[in-house]
N, C-alpha and C positions, 0 to 999 in steps of 0.2 A: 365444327361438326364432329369433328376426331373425338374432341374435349366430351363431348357428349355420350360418343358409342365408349368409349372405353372407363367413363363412370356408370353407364348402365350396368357393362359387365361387370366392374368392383364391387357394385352394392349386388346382383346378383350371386357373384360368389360369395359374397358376405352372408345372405339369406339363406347360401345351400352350406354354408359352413356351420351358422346356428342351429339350422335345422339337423343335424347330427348329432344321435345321443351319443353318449359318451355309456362303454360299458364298463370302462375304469377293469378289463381283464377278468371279470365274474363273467362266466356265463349259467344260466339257468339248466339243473341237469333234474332229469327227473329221474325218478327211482321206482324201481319194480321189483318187489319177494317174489321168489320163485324158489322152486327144487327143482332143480334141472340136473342132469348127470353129464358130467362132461364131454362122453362119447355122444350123447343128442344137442350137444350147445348149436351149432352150426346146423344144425335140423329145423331147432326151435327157432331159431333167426330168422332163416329163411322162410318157415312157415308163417310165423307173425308177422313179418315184413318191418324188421325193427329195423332202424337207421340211424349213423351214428351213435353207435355206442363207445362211451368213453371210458369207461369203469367198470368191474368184474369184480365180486367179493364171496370169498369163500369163508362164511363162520367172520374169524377174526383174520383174515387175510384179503387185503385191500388191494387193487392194483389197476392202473390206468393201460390202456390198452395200446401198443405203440406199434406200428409196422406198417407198408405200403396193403395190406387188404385182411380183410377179417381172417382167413384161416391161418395165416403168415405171424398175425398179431396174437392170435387164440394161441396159438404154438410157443408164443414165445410168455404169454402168460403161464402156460403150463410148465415151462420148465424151471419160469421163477419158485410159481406155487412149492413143484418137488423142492427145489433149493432150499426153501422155505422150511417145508418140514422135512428137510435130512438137518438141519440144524436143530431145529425144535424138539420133533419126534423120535427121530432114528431112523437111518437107510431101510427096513424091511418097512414100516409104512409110508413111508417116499416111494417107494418101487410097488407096491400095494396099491396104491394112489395111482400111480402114471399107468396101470396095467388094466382096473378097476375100473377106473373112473374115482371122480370125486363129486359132491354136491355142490353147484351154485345156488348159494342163497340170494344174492342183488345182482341186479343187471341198471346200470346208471347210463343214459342217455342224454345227450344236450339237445333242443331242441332248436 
């Protein structure tokens, strides 16, 4: 009887172990053009009720969003961004930028 119950549950976990796709680390991310200004980012979120946002692109400046809660994360995107252009551009539109605002053209979402 033993021999019994404990081949049920073998082939049973066998059936929930197939039954799992595999995502081989791709996950599906959708993508959203927008013009949004940086001082209304956390406005328009919250208005749209967007979730999970993984990705933030400014123009040609790409960046995945990393921190325990979106305004922690947005913050710390911002200050890569400046970093980004005090290299590229120059200190007076880095500081320009952070004071301003700047344009989000993508907002990238996993679903």
């Amino acid at each position: 009887m033993k021999k019994y119950i404990f081949l049920t549950g073998f082939i049973m976990l066998c059936l929930l172990i197939m039954n799992i796709t595999p995502s081989y680390g791709m996950e599906v991310l959708t993508e959203k053009n927008v013009k949004i200004n940086s001082q209304e980012f956390i406005k328009y979120v919250t208005e749209n009720n967007l979730q999970s946002i993984k990705r933030l692109c400014v123009d040609e400046f790409c960046d995945t969003l990393r921190g325990s809660s979106l305004e922690k994360s947005f913050e710390v995107f911002r200050e890569k961004y400046k970093k980004y252009l005090e290299k590229t551009k120059g200190n007076e539109i880095a500081l320009e930028a952070s004071l301003k605002g700047f344009i989000i053209t993508k907002i990238e979402t996993s679903n």
